[in-house]
Steps between C-alpha positions, in 0.01 A plus 500: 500500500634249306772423738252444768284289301813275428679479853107420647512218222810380651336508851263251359764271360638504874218450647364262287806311631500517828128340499674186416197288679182502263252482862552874620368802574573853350407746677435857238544842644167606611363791283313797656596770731880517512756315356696437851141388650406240216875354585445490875154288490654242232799472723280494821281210282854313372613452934157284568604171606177341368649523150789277572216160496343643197823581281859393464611903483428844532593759226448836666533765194583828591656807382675397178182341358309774675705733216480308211039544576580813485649539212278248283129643427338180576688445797345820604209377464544190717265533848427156620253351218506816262789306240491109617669450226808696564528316851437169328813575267664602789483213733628285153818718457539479902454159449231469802179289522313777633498903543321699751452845368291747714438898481394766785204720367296841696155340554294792615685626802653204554805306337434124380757203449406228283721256411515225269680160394536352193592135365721579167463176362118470478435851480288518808420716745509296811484694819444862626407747803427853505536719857401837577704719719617847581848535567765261286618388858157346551580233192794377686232334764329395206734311291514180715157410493465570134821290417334200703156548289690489200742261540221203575400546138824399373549176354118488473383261187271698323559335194113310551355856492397681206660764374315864537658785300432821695573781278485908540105590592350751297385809636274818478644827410566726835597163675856530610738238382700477786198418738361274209833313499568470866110332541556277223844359653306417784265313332822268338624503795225329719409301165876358508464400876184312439524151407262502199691664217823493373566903465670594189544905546497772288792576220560857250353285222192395643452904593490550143242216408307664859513815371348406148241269656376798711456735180346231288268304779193403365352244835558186584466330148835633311684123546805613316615777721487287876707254288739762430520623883645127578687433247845427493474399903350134456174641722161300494387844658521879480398745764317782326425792781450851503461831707272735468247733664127411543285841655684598786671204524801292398518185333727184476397216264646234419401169277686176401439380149637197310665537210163452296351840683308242739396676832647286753426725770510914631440706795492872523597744808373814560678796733492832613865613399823277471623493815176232586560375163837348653314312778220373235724367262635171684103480559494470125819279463339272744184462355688382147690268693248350594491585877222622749674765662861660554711394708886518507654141596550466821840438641417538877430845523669692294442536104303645185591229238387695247108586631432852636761719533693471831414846699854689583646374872221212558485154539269261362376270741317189389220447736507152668385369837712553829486487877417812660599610835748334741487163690483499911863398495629840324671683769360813576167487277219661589102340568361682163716267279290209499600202213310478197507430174442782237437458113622805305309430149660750276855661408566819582771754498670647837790748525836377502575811771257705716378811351786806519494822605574618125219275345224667737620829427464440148159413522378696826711854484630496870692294710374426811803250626692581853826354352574674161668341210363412120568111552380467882142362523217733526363494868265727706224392234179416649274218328330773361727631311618231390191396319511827374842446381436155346206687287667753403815330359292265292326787372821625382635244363151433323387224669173406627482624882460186750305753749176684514505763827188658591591802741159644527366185726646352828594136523273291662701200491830749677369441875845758596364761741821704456508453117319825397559415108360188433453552096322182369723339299422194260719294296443376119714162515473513103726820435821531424599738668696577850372360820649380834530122569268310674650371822522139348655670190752621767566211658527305180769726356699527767560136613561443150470104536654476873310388803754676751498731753680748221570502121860487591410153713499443832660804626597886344729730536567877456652432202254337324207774624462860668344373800657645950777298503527480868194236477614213336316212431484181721837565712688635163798725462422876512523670257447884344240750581512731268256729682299590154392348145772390201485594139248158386708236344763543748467155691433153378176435207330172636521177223217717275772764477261768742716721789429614831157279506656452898618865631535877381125571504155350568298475197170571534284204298131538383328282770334607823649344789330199631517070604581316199447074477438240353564448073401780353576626117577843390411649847480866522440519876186592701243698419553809714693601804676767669832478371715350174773255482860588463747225432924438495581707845740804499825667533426536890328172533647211712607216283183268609321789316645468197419064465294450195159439668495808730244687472444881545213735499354902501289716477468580129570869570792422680832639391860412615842515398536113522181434279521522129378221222539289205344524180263143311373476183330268297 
């Protein structure tokens, strides 16, 4: 062991000189699941492009260093914020201005990514984001938009902010750690991106002075003992929180104190289990920072920055006001397009790929696709079903369902005479969980900024979208049909980074079919009718079909194998 220890100290000496300019990044293995995956993700992280404005170089550390953690107890400790001051050594022996240290962790039945960066000369916590996904391939879609987010906090002067210590929370016996940890990194973390403190995280020997507060805490009137929790880090502030349990419930508080035990302020967040715990806590963050609500900053479309966690495969889309439909001059547009102006008030999340065959069987049992395959869309799905689907997945996943369906009453607003289902459906804007976009949603997402015919501009082709091939658009070349649907993801994603919003299958939306005009904001459609919308065209669709302001529509119990949907949350 020995040995080791001495050639990994000679791995610092080299690397210490290679990071011959003081503005740079190093980039730790990531800790967590396996080695070779915590070495992938800082690699994946070291090839952003955004890092080459906000640093002079890139220090990638892989395998060698990845030994010497092993073989040093405290390095084995080391997951993102657990030892800052290990990684703050670190980035002074690797001679870099900043580290960005992350760790992978099982959140429920889920994995979770959070990842952190940290200036080494002021001891600061600067930046971080945190993802949930499934499968490690997932993160690779994530990394870019996390690396942007992070990167605009670089170079940020923070030295007008006072300092906050934020040191390990106490909490109740029965309380695991691990959860306790994870929630409490997320609460730095979303403090850090604020603009209101200057975060100085948690180190081993504040755990001890934690650890002794917690056993000796008397209230709020023991001076000597919040004095001791920032000492040592030049804060005007310490972060005092906890977790415990409260009935039936959970509980998340935390308060900020000066260093003469003066309440400066506190909020508290209560929860069913930890997986809502991890949506509540940027709440929290938020609310300390000084903000009214949670929102990830905006960078078009597309990021968390550090608010709620980003839901696995979706896009954030910002809201904003666009032009819906198509002007007279669009070649080939239909009379139900009619220009108007549409307000969407509030983000929301859509899918980044139309639902799969292997995500509905997860959640439904059977699949009831024509063309078979895990990563082809789901089709032959009536609206129905879909709604059904929606609830069901966010009951799953233990979110609030967006749908209430009454099947023991007809419709009265469903004026379809060969509709025999006609369940009475209503929608609770408010939850979090899955629902289908609202036809402006759509329309929104898919143009993605453009005011053309297509996302792709003026014209398409079949190898931007699954769409009969023999059709072409305003004169164009032919090109493929392909006769059937394409694993999603297959084409070209519009600017937002979303595929096949033109081609492979209609997706049914929530609205009921109906004239649309004039400005309207957060439209939802008519109030009743005889069929839904469906929106984006399909694999056997002519290419006019597939132009961003088409519109479709169906019975809600219709089913075919060029139907399917995508997936929006709040």
């Amino acid at each position: 062991m020995k040995k080791m220890m001495i050639i990994a100290a000679l791995t610092l000496v080299a690397l210490g000189a290679y990071g011959q300019k003081k503005e740079s990044l190093a980039l730790l293995p990531f800790t967590g699941g396996q080695t070779s995956d915590g070495e992938y993700i800082a690699r994946a992280f070291a090839r952003e492009r955004v890092w080459r404005d906000a640093f002079n170089g890139v220090m990638p550390i892989t395998r060698t260093m990845q030994e010497f953690i092993q073989f040093e107890q405290r390095f084995q400790r080391m997951s993102g914020l657990t030892d800052t001051d290990t990684i703050f050594e670190l980035g002074k022996q690797l001679n870099a201005s900043h580290v960005m240290a992350g760790y992978t962790t099982k959140f429920e039945n889920r994995n979770l990514l959070l990842v952190s960066i940290l200036d080494v000369e002021s001891l600061q916590l600067i930046a971080g984001e945190y993802r949930m996904y499934t499968r490690l391939e997932e993160v690779a879609d994530m990394i870019p938009e996390m690396a942007r987010n992070m990167a605009r906090s670089v170079g940020r002067d923070t030295s007008k902010l006072p300092g906050l210590s934020v040191p390990p929370f106490s909490r109740e016996t029965g309380i695991n750690e691990g959860d306790a940890q994870t929630l409490a990194q997320i609460l730095a973390i979303g403090l850090a991106n604020g603009n209101k403190y200057a975060v100085l995280p948690r180190t081993d020997d504040l755990q001890k002075v934690m650890d002794e507060h917690q056993r000796q805490r008397t209230g709020e009137t023991d001076q000597e003992r919040v004095k001791r929790l920032g000492v040592g880090r030049n804060a005007e502030y310490v972060l005092v929180s906890s977790v415990g349990t409260m009935g039936s419930l959970l509980s998340f508080e935390a308060d900020v104190y000066n260093m003469n035990m003066v309440h400066r302020e506190g909020f508290a967040e209560r929860y069913k289990d930890f997986s809502q715990g991890l949506e509540l806590i940027p709440r929290l963050a938020a609310r300390l920072n000084g903000e009214t609500i949670v929102v990830s900053k905006d960078d078009g479309g597309g990021g968390g920055g550090g608010g709620s966690p980003m839901p696995a495969n979706m896009v954030r889309i910002a809201g904003g006001t666009f032009t819906m439909g198509s002007p007279t001059s669009e070649v080939s547009r239909d009379g139900d397009e009619t220009q108007h102006q549409v307000t969407i008030s509030k983000p929301f999340y859509i899918g980044k790929y139309e639902v799969t065959q292997k995500e509905w069987v997860e959640v439904m049992g059977s699949n009831p696709s024509n063309w078979k395959g895990d990563n082809l869309p789901v089709e032959r799905v009536s609206w129905y079903e879909v709604i059904e689907y929606c609830n069901k997945r966010s009951e799953k996943e233990r979110l609030t369902p967006a749908y209430t369906i009454d099947k023991t009453r007809s419709d009265g607003n469903n004026s379809n005479g060969s509709d025999n289902v006609k369940w009475i459906v209503t929608w609770n804007r408010n939850a979090n969980g899955y629902r289908l976009p609202t036809e402006a949603e759509w329309e929104l997402a898919c143009r993605a900024g453009t005011s053309t015919p297509f996302y792709t501009g003026n014209n398409i082709t079949t190898n931007h979208a699954n769409y009969n091939g023999d059709y072409p658009y305003n004169n164009n070349a032919k090109g493929e049909y392909r006769g059937k649907t394409w694993a999603v993801g297959s084409g070209t994603p519009n600017p937002w980074g979303l595929y096949d919003m033109s081609g492979n299958v209609w997706e049914w939306c929530w609205d009921w079919y109906g004239s649309y005009s004039g400005t309207q904001t957060d439209p939802a459609g008519v109030a009743g009718g005889s069929r839904r919308v469906a929106r984006g065209g399909s694999w056997n669709n002519y290419a006019q079909n597939v132009r961003s302001a088409c519109r479709g529509d169906g019975t809600p119990s219709y089913r075919s194998d060029y139907v399917g949907f995508r997936l929006v949350r709040q």
